[in-house]
N, CA and C of each residue as an Amber inpcrd file, in Angstrom:
protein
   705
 236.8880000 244.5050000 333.7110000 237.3720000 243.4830000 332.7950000
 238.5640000 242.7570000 333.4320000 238.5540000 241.6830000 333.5170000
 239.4140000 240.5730000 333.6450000 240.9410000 241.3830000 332.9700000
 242.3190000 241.3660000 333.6090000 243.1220000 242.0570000 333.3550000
 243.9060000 240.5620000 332.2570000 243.9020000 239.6400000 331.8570000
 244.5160000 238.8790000 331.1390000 243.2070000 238.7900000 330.2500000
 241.8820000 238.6860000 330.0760000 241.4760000 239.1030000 329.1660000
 241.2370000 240.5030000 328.6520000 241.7610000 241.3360000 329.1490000
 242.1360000 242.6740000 328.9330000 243.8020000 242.4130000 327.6290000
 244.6950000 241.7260000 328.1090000 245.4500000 241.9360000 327.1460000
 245.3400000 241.1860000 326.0040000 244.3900000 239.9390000 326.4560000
 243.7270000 239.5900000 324.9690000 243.2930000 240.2840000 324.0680000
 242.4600000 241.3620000 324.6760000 241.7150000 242.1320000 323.7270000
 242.5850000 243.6880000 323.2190000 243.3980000 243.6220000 323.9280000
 244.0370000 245.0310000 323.7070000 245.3000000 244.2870000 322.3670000
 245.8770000 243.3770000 322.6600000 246.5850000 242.8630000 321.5700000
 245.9940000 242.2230000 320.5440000 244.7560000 242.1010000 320.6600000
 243.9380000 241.9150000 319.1720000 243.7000000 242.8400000 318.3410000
 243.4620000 244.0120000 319.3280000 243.1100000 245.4020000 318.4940000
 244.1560000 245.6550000 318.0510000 245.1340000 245.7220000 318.3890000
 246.1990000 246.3460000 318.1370000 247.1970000 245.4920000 316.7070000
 247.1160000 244.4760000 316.9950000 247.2240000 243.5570000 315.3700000
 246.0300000 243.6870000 314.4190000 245.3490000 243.5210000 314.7460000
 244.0550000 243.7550000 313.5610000 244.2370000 245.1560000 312.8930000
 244.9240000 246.5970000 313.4270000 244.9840000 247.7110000 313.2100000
 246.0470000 247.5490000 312.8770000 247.2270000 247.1010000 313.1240000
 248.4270000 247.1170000 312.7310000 249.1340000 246.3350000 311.0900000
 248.0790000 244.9930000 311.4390000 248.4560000 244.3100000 310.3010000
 247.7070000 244.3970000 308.9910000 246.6460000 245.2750000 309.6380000
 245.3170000 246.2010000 308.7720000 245.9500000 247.0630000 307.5380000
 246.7680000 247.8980000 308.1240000 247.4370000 249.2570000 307.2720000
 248.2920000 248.2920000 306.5850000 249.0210000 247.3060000 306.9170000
 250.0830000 246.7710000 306.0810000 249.4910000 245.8980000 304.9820000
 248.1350000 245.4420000 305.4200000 247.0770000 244.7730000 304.0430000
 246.5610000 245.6230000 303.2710000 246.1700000 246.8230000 303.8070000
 245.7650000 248.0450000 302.6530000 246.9250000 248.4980000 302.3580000
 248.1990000 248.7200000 302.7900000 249.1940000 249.5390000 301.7200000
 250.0730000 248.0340000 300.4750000 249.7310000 246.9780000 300.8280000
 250.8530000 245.5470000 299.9150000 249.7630000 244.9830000 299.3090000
 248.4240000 244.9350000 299.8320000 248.3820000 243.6050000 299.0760000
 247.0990000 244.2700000 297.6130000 246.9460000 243.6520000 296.8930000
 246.3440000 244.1740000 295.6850000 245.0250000 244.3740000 295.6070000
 244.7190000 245.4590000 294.2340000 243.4090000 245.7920000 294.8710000
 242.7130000 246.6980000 295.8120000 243.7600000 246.8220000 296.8740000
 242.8910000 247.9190000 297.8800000 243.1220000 249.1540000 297.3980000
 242.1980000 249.8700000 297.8470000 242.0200000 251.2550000 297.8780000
 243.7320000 251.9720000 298.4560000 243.9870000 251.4720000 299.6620000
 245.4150000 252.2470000 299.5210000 246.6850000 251.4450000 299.2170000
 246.7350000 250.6920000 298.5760000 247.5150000 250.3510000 297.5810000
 248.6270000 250.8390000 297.3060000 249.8190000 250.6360000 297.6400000
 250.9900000 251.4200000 297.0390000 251.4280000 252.6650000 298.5300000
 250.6700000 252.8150000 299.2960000 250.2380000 253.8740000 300.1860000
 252.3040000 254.6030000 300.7010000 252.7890000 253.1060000 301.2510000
 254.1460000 253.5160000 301.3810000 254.1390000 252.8840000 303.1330000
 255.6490000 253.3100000 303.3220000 256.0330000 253.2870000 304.5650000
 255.4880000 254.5670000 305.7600000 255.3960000 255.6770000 305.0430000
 254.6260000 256.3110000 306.2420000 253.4750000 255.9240000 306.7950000
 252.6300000 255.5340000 306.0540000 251.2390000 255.1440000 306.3890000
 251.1450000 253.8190000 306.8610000 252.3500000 253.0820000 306.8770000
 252.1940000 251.9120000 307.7410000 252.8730000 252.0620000 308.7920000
 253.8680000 253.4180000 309.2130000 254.5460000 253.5510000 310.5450000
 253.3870000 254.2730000 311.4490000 252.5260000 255.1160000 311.0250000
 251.5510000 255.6440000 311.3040000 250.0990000 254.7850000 311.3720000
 250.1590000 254.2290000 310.8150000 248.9190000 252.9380000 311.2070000
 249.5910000 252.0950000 312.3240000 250.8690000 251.5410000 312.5920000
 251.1170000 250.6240000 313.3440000 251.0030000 251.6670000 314.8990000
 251.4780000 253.0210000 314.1650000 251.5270000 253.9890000 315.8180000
 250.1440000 254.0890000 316.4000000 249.1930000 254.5800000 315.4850000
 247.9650000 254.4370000 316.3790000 247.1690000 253.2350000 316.4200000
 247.2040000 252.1050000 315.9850000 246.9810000 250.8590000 316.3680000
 247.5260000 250.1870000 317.7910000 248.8860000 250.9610000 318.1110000
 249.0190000 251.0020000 319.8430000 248.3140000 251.8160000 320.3800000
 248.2370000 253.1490000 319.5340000 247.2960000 253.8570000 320.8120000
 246.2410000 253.0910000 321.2330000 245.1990000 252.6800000 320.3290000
 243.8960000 252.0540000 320.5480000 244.2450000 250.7750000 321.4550000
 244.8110000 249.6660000 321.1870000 245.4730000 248.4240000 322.2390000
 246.2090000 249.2410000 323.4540000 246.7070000 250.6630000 323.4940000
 247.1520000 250.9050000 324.8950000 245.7530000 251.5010000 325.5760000
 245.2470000 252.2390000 324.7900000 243.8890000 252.6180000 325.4610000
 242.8720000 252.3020000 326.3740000 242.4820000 250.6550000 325.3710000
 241.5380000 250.4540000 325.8940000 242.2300000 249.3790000 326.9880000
 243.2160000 249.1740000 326.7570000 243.6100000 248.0010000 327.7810000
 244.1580000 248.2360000 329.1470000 244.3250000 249.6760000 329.2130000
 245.6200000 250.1960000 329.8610000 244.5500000 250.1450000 331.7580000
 243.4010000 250.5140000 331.7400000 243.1030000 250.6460000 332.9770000
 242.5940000 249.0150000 333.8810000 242.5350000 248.4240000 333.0510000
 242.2120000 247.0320000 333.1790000 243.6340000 246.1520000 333.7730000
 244.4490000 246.0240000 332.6100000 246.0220000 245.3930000 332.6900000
 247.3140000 246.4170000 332.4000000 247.1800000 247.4890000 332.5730000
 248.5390000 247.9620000 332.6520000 249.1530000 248.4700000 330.7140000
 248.0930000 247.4350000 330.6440000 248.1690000 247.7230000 328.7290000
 249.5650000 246.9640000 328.1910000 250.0490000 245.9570000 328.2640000
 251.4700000 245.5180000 328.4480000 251.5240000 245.3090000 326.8930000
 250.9030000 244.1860000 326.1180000 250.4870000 244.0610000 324.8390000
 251.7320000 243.4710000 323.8030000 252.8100000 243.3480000 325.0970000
 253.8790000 242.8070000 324.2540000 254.6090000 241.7670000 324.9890000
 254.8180000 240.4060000 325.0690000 255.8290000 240.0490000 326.8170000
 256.7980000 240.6310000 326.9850000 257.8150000 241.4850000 325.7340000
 258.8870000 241.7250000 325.9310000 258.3260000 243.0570000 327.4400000
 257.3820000 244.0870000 326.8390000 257.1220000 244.5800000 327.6150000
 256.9070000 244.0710000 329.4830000 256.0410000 243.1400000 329.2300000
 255.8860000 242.1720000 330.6560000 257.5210000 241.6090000 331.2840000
 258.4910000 241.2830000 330.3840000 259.5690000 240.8880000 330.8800000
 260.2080000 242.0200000 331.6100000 260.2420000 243.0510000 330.9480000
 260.7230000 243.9960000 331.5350000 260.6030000 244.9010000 332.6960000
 259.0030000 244.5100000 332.9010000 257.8900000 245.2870000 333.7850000
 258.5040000 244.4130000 334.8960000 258.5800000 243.0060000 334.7840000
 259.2560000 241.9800000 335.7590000 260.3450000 242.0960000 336.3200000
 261.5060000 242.5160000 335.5610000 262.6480000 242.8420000 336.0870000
 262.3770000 243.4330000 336.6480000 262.3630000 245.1560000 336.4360000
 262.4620000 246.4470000 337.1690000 261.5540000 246.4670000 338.1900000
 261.1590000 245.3590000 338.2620000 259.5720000 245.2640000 339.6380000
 258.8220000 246.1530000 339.8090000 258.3830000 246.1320000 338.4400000
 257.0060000 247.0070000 338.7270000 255.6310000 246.3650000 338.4840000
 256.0850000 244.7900000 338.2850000 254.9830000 243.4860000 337.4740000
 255.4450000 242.2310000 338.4490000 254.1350000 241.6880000 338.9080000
 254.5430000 240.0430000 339.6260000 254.5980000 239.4540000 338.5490000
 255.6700000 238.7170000 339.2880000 256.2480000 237.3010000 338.3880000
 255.2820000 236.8610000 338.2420000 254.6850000 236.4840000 338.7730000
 253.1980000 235.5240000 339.0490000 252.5900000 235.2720000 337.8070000
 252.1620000 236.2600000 337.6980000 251.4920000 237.3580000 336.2300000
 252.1460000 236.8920000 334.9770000 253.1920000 236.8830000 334.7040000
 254.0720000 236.7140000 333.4770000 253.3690000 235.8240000 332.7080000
 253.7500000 234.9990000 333.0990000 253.2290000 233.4630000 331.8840000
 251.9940000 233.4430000 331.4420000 250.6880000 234.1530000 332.2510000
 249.3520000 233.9860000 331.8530000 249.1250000 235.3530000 330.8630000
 249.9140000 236.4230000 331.3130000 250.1230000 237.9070000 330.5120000
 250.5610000 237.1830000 329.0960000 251.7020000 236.8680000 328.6970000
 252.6690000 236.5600000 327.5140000 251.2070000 235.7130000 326.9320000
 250.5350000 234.4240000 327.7310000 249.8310000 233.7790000 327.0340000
 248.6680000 234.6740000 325.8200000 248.1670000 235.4800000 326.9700000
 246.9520000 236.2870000 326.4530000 247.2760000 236.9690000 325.5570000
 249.1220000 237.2140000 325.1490000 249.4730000 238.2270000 324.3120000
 249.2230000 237.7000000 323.5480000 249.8540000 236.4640000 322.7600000
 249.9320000 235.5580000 321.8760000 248.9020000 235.2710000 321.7770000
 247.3770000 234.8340000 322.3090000 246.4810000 234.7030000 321.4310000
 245.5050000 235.8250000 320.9160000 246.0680000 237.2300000 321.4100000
 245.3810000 238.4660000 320.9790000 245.7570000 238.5340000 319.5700000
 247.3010000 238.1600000 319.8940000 247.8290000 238.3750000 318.4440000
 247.5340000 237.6310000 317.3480000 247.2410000 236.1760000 317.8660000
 246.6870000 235.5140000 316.9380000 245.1710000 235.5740000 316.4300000
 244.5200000 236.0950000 317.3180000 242.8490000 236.8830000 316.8400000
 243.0040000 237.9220000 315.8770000 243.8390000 239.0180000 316.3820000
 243.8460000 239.9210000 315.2540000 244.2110000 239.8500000 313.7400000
 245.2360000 238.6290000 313.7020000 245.7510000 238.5520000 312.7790000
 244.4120000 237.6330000 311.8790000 243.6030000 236.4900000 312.4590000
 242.5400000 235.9270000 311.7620000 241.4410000 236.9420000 311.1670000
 241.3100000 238.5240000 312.0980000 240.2580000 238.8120000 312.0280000
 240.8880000 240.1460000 310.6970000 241.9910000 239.9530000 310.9370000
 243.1420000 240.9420000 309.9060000 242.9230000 240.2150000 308.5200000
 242.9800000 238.6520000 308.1520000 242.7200000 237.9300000 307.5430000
 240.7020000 237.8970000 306.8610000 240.0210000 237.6650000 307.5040000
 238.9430000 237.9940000 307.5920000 238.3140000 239.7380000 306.0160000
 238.7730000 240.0130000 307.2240000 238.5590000 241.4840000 306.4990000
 239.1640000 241.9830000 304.8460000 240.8950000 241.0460000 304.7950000
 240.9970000 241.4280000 303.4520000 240.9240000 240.2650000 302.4820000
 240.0450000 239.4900000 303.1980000 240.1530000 237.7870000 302.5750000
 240.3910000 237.8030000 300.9020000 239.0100000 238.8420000 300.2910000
 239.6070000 238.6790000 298.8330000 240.8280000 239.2560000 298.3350000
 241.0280000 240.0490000 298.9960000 242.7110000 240.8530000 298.4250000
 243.9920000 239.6750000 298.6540000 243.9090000 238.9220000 299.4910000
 244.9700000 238.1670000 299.5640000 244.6950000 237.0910000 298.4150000
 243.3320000 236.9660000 298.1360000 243.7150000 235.6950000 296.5770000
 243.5330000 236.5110000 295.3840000 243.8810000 237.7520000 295.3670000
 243.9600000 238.4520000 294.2160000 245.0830000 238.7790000 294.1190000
 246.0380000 238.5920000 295.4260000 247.4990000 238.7020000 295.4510000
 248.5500000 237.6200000 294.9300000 249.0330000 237.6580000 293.6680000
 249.9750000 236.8390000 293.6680000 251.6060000 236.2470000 294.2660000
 252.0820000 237.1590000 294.9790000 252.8640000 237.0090000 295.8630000
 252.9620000 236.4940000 296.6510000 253.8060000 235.5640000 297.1170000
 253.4250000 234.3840000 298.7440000 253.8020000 235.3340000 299.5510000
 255.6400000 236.0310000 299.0320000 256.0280000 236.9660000 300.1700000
 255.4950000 237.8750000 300.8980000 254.6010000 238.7580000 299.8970000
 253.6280000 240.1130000 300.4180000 252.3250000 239.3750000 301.4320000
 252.5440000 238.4000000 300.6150000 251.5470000 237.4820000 301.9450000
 251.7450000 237.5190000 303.2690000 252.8160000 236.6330000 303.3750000
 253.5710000 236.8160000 304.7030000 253.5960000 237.9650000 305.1700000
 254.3320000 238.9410000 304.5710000 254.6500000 240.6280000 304.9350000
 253.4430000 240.9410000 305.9720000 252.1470000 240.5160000 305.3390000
 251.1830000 240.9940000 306.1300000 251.0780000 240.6970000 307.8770000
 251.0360000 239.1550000 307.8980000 251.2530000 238.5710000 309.3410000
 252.6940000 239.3330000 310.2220000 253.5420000 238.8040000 309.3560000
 254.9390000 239.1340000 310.4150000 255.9360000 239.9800000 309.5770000
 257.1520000 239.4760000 310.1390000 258.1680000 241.0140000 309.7500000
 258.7840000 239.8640000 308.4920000 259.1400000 240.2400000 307.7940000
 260.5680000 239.8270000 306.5150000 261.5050000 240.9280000 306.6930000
 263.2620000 240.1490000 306.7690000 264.0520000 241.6080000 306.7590000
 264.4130000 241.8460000 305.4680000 264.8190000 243.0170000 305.7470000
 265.1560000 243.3380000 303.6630000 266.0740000 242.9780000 303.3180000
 267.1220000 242.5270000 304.1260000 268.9510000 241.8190000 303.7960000
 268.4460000 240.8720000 304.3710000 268.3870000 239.7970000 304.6660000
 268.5970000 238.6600000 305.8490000 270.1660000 238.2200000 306.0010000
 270.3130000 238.6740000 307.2150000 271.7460000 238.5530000 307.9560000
 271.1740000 238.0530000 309.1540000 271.3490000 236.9860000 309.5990000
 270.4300000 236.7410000 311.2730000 271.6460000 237.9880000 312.2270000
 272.5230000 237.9060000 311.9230000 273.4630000 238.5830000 313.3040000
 272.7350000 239.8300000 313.1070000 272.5350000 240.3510000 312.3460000
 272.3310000 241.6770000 311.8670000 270.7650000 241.9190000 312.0410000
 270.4420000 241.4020000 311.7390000 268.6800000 241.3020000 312.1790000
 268.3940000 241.9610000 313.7060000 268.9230000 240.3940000 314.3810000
 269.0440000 240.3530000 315.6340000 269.5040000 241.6040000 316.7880000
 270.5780000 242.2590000 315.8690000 270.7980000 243.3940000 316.4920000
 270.0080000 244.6240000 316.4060000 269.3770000 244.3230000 315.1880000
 268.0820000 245.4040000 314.7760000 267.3320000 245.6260000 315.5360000
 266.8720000 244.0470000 315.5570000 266.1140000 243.9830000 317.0310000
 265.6850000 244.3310000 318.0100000 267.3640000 244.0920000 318.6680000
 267.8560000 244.2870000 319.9170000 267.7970000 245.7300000 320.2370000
 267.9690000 246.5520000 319.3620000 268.1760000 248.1670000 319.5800000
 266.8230000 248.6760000 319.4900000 266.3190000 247.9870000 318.0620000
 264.7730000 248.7070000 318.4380000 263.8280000 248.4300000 319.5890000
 263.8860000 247.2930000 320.0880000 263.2620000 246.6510000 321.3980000
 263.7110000 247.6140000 322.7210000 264.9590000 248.2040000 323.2140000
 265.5950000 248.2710000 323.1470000 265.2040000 250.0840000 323.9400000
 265.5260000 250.4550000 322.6980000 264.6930000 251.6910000 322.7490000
 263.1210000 252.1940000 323.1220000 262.3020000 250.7420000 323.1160000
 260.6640000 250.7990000 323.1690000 260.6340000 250.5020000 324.7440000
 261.6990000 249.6130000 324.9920000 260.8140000 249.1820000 326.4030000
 261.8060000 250.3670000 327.5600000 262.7960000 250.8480000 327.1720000
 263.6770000 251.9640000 328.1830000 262.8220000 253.3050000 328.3620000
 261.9400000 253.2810000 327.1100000 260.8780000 254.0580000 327.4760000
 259.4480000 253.9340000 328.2210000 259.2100000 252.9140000 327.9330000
 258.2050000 252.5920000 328.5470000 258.0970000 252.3050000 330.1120000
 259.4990000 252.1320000 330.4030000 259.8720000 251.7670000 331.7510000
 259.5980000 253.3210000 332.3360000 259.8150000 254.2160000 332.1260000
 260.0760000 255.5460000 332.1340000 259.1360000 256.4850000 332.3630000
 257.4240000 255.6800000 331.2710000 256.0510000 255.9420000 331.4020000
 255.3490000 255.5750000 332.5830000 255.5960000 253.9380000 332.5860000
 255.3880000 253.2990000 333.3490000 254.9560000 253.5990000 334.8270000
 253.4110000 253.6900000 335.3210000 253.7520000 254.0530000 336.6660000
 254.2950000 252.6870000 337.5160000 254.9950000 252.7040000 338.6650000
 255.3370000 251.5270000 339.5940000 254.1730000 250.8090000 339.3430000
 254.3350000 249.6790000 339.5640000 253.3970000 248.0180000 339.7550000
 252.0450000 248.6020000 339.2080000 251.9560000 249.1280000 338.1170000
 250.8960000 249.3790000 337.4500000 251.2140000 248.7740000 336.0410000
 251.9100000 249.3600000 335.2600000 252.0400000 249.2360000 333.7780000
 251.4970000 250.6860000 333.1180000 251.0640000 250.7330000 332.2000000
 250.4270000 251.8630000 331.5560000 249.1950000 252.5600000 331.8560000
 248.9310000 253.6980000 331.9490000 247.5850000 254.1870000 331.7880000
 247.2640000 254.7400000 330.8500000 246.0760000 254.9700000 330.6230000
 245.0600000 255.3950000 329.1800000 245.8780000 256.0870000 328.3760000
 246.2330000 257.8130000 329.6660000 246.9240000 258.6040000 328.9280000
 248.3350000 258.5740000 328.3540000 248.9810000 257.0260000 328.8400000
 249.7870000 257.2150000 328.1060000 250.0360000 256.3010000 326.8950000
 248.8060000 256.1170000 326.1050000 248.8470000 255.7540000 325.3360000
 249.2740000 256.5220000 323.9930000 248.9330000 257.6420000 324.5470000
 249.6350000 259.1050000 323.1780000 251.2260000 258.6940000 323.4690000
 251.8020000 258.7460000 324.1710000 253.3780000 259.0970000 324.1620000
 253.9680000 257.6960000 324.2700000 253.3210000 256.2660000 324.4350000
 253.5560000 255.0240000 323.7170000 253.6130000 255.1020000 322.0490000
 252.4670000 255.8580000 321.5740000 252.2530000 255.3560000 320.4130000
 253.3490000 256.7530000 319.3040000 253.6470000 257.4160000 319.7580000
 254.6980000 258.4240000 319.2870000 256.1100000 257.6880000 319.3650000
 256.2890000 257.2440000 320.3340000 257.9130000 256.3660000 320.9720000
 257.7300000 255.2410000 319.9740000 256.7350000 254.4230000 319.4100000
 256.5600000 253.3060000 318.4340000 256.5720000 253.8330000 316.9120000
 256.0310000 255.3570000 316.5660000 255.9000000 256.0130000 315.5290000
 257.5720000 256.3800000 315.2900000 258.1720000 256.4960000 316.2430000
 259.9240000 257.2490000 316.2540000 260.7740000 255.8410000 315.5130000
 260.3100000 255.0740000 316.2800000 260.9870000 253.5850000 316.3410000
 260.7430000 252.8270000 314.8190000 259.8920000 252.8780000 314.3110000
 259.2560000 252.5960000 312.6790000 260.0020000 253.3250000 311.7480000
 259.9040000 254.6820000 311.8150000 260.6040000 255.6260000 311.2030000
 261.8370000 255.3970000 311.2080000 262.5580000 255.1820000 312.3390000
 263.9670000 255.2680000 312.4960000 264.5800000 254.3410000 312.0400000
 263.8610000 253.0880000 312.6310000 264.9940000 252.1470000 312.7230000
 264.2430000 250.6310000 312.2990000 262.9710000 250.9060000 311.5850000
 261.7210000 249.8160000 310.8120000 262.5630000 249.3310000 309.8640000
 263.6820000 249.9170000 309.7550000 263.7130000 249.1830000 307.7990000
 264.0780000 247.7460000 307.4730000 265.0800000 248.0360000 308.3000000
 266.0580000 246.3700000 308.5600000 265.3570000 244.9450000 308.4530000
 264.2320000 245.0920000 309.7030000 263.7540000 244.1620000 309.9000000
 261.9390000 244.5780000 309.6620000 261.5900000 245.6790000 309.9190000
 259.9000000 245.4080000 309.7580000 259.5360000 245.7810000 311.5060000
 260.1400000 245.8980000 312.2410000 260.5970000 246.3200000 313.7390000
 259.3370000 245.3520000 314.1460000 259.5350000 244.3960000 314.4000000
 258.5970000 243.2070000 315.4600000 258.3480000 243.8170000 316.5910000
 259.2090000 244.2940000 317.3920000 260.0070000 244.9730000 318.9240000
 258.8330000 244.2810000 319.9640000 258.2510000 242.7130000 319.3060000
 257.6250000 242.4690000 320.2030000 256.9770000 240.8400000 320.0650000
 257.7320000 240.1890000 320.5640000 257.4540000 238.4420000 320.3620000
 255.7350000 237.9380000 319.5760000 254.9770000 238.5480000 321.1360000
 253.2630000 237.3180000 320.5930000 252.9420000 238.4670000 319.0720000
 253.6310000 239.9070000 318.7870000 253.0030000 240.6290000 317.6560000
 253.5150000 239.4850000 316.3200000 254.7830000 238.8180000 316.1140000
 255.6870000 238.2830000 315.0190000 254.9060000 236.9010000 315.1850000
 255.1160000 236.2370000 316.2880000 254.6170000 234.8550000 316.7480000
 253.3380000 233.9650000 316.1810000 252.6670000 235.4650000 316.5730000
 250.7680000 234.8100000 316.7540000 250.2990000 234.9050000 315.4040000
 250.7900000 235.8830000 314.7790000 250.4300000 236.1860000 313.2810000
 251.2300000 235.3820000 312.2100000 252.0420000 234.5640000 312.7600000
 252.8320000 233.9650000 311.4560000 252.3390000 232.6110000 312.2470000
 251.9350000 231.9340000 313.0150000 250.9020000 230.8340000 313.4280000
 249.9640000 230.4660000 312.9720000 249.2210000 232.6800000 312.9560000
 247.9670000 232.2040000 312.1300000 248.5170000 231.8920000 310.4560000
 249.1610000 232.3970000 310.3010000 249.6670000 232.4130000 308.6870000
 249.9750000 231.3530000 308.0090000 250.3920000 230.0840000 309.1460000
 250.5300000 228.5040000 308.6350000 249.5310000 228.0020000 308.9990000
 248.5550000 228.6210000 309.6720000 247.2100000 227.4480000 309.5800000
 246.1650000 227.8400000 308.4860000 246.2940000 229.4350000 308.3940000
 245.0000000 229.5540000 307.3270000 245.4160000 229.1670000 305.9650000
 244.1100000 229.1370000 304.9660000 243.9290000 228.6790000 304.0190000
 244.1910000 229.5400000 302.7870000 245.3650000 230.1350000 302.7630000
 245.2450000 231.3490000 302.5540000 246.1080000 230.6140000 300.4180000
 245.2230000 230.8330000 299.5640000 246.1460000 230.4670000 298.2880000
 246.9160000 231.3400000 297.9900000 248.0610000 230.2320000 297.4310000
 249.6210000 230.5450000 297.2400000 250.2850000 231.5660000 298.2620000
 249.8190000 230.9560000 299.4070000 250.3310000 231.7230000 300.6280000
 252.0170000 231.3300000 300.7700000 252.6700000 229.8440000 300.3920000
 254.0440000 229.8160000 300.8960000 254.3440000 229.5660000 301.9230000
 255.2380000 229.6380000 302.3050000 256.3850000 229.3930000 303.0120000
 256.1970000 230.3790000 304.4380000 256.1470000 230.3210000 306.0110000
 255.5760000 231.0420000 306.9170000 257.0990000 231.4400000 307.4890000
 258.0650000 230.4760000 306.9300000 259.4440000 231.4960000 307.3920000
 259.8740000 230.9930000 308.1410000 259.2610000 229.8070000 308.7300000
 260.1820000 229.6760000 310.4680000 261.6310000 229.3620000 310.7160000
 262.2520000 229.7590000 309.7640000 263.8870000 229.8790000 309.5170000
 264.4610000 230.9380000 310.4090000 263.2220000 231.9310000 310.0300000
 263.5680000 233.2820000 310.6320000 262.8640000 233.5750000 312.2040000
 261.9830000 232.7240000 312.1210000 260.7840000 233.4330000 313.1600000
 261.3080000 233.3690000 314.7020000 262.8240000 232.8080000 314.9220000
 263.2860000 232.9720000 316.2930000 264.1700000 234.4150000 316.7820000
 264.2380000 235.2230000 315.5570000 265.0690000 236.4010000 315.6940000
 263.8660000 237.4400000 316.1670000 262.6350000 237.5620000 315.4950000
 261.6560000 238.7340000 316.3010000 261.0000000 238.1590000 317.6390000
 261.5430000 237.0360000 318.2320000 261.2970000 236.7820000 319.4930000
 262.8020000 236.7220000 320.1640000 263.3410000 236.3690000 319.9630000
 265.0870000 236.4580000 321.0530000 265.0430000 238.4400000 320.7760000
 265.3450000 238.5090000 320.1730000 265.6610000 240.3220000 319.3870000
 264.8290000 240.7200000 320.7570000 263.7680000 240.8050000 320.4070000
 262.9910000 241.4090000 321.3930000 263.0560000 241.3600000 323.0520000
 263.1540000 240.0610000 323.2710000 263.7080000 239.6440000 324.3100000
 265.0230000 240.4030000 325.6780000 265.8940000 240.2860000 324.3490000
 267.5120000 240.0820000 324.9220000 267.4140000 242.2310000 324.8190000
 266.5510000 242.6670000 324.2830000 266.5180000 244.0920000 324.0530000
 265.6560000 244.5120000 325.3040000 265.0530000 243.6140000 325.7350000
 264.2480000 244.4320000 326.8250000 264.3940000 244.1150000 328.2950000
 265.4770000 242.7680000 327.9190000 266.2180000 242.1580000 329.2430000
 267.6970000 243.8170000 329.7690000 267.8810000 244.4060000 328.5200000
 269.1630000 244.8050000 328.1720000 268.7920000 246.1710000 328.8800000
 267.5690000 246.6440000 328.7500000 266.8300000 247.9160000 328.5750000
 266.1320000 247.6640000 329.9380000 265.9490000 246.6910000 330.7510000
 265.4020000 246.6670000 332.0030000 266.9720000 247.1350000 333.0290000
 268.0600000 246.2160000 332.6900000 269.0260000 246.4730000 333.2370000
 269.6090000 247.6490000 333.4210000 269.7620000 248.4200000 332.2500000
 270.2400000 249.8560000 332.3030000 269.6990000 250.6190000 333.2280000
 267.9910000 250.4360000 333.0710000 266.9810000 250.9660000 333.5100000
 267.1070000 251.1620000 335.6350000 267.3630000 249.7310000 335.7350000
 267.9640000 249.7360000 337.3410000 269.2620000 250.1100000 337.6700000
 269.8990000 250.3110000 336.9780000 271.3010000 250.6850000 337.0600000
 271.4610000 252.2980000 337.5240000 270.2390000 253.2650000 336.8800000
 270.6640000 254.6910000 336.5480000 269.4110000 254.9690000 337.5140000
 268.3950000 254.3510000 337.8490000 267.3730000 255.1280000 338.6250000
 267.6340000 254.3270000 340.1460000
């Protein structure tokens, strides 16, 4: 498989599974309904496993740019690579999220809420403070990619097997430190899904946010720029 259509498809799965659990636990009607925050830190964890899985022997399994930015710094990723990687992220993300759409089509017009709408595509924080967000961000990003650097074999990116101890390090990161913001800890995941969220047809969908939508892309960013640096500093 083509390694940039490899992260197409690995970041589709991985939103379609991710933004999956967050349509069965918010929006009305479904069967798990009400389900809670565990079952969406735990759906979003193995929704990486499956996007690190299948993607990982193909492209490295990157599935996030923040990830690719970082892979760039610490040189273990050609520059080269970057811009067509980030691209493929962003429209994985934006597949999953249509095909995320797709699947709970009637639950979202049985939903009266615009917000829980949104909720589904991208992150809402529970205070909105941008400084404060941002730093949420920054730490949870932060923490995802200092590990991953860590997994990481040299100028590879990820393999299969480490898609278990990706998707545990993302399960820690939800748990810990999800609340603030909804933990994006990853640009085309916030991006592609709140894109799709202003084009579909979705009733009394609202407002897609883009007030906010530059904090789960800088956040992520400036956390894995931060987390590459350390990263060369100590090894």
């Amino acid at each position: 498989m083509n390694s940039y259509f490899a992260e197409l498809i690995g970041t589709a799965l991985m939103i379609l599974l991710g933004n999956g659990v967050v349509a069965n636990s918010i929006l009305s009607k479904n069967k798990g309904f009400n389900s809670g925050w565990i079952v969406i830190t735990f759906g979003w964890a193995m929704a990486v496993f499956v996007g690190v899985f299948v993607a990982a022997s193909h492209s490295g399994a990157h599935l996030n740019p923040a990830v690719t930015l970082a892979l760039a710094l610490a040189g273990k990723f050609a520059w080269s690579k970057v811009p067509v990687y980030m691209l493929a992220q962003v429209a994985g993300a934006m597949t999953g999220a249509f095909l995320t759409w797709i699947a709970y089509r009637k639950h979202f017009a049985a939903t009266e809420d615009a917000g829980t709408k949104l909720g589904v595509f991208c992150t809402i924080p529970a205070i909105r403070s941008y400084k404060d967000n941002l730093l949420t961000e920054i730490i949870g990003t932060f923490v995802l990619i200092f590990g991953v650097l860590f997994i990481a074999a040299p100028e590879v990116g990820l393999g299969s097997l480490d898609a278990i101890p990706v998707a545990f390090l993302v399960l820690a990161i939800g748990l810990s430190l999800g609340g603030p913001t909804g933990y994006a800890i990853n640009p085309a995941r916030d991006l592609g899904p709140r894109m799709i969220h202003a084009l579909l047809p979705i009733p009394g969908k609202g407002s897609s946010d883009w007030a906010y939508s530059w904090v789960p892309i800088a956040g992520p960013f400036i956390g894995a720029t931060l987390a590459a640096v350390v990263y060369g500093l100590i090894m």
